[in-house]
C-alpha positions in Angstrom: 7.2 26.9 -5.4 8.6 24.5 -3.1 5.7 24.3 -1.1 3.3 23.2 -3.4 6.0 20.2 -4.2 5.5 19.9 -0.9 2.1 19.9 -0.6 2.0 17.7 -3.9 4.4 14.5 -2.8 2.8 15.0 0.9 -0.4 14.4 -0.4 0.4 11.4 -2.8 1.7 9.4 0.5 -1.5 8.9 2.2 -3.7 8.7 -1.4 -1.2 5.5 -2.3 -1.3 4.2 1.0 -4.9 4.2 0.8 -5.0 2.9 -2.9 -3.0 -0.1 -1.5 -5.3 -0.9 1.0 -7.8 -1.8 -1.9 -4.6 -3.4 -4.2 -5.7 -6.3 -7.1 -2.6 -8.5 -6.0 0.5 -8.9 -3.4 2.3 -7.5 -5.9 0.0 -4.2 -6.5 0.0 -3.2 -2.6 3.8 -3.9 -3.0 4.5 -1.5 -5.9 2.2 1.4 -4.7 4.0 1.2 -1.3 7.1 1.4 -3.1 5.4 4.3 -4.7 4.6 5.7 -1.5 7.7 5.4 0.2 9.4 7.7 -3.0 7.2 10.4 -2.4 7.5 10.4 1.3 11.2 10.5 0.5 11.0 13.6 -1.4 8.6 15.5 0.8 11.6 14.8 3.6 13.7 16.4 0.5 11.7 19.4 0.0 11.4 20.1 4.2 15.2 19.7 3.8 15.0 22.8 1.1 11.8 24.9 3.1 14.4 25.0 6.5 17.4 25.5 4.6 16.1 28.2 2.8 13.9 29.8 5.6 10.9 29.4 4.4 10.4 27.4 7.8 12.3 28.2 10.7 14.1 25.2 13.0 11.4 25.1 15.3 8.9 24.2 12.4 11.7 21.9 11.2 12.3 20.2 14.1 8.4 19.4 14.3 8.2 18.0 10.9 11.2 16.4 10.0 11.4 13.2 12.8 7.6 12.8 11.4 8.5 12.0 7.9 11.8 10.2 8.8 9.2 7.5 11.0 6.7 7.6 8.4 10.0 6.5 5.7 10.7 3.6 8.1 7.5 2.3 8.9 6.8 2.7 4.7 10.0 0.8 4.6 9.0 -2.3 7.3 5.9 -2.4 5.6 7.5 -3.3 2.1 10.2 -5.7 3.7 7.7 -7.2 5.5 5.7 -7.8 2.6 7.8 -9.2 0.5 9.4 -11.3 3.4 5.6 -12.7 3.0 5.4 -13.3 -0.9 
């Protein structure tokens, strides 16, 4: 179902995010932000697919989607910044 994929990528944002905090190396919190900002990117993918398909009407949409498109670019800041810093 497309929202478990949902539910799934959504979820493995913030537990990456949070397993960076505690990373062994500049590198580490690199990769699993990297890692991060992939599954943000497809949980925008799969809110694409929920509205198109009307599992979510636009209103629901239009609450969502700017979220994950700010959560994408600060994910992406934060892994330019960082390796700006290596």
């Amino acid at each position: 179902m497309l929202s478990r994929q949902l539910l799934r990528s959504g979820t493995a944002i913030g537990a990456l995010v949070r397993e960076a905090e505690q990373a062994e190396s500049h590198a580490d919190f690199i990769h699993k932000m990297a890692i991060a900002l992939k599954e943000a990117n497809e949980s925008a993918y799969w809110i694409d697919l929920l509205n198109q398909s009307g599992y979510i009407d636009i209103n629901g949409y239009e609450s969502i989607y700017p979220e994950i498109i700010e959560l994408l670019k600060l994910l992406t800041a934060i892994i330019k910044s960082s390796k700006g810093n290596t």
